[in-house]
C-alpha positions as CSV (number, residue, x, y, z in Angstrom):
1,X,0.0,0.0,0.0
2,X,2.9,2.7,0.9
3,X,4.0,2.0,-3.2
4,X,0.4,2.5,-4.4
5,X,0.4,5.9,-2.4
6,X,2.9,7.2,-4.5
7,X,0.6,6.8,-7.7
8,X,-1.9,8.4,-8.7
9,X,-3.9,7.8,-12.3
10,X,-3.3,10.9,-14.3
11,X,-0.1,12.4,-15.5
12,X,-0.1,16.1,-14.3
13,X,3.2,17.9,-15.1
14,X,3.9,20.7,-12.2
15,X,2.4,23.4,-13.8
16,X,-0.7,21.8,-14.0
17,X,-0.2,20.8,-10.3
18,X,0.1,24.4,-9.5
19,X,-3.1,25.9,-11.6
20,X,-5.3,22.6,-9.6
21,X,-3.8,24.1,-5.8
22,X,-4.5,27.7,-7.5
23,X,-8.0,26.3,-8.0
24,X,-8.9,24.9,-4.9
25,X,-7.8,28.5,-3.1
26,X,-4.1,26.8,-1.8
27,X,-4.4,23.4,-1.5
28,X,-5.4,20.3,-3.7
29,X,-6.4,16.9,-3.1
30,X,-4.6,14.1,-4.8
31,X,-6.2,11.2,-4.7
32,X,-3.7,7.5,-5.3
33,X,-4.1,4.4,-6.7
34,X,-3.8,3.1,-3.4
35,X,-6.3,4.8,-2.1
36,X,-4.5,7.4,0.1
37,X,-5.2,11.3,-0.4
38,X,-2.1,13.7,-0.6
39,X,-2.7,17.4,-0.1
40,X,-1.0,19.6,-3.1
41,X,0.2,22.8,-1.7
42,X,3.2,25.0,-3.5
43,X,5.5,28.2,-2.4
44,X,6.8,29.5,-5.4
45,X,8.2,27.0,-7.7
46,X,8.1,24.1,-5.5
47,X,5.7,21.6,-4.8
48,X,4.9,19.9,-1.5
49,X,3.0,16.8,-0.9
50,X,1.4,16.2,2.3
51,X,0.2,12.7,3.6
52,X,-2.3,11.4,5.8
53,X,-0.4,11.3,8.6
54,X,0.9,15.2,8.2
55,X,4.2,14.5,6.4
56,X,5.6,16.5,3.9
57,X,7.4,15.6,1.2
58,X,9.0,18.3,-1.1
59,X,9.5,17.8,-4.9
60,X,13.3,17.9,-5.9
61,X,12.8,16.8,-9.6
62,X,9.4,18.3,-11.7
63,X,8.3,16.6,-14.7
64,X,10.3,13.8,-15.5
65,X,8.1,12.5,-18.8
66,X,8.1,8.4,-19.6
67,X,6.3,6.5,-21.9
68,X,3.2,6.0,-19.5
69,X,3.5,8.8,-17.4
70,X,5.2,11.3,-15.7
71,X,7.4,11.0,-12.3
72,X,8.1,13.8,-9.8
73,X,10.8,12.7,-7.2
74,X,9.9,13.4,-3.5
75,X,12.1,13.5,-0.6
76,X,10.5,11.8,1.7
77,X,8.4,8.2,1.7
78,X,4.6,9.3,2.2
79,X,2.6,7.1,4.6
80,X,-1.1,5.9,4.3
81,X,-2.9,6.9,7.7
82,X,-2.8,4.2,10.0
């Protein structure tokens, strides 16, 4: 379940991310395949992810496109609640 956290079923590059937080008035929910919900929140050009368990991870690397998705890499593990 912790890996399923970490994915969630669209590919949003970090623009996008920003424009949904923008949306939503400072935070965004981010649902995963795992059924955990992150809360999107950014300060200037970086994006933070916040877990159930009130755990931020920051993003260190934005955008990184593949063939089935894009990756941003975190700095932290995020954790389903308990």
């Amino acid at each position: 379940r912790v890996l399923t956290c970490h994915v969630v079923a669209t590919s949003a590059l970090s623009d996008a991310i920003m424009g949904m937080v923008d949306d939503d008035g400072g935070k965004h929910p981010v649902p995963t395949l795992g059924g955990c919900t992150l809360q999107a929140t950014y300060d200037g050009d970086t994006i933070m992810l916040e877990d159930e368990r009130g755990r931020t991870a920051t993003v260190t690397i934005a955008d990184v496109k593949q063939s089935n998705g894009v990756i941003h890499v975190i700095d932290q593990v995020l954790l389903p609640a308990m």
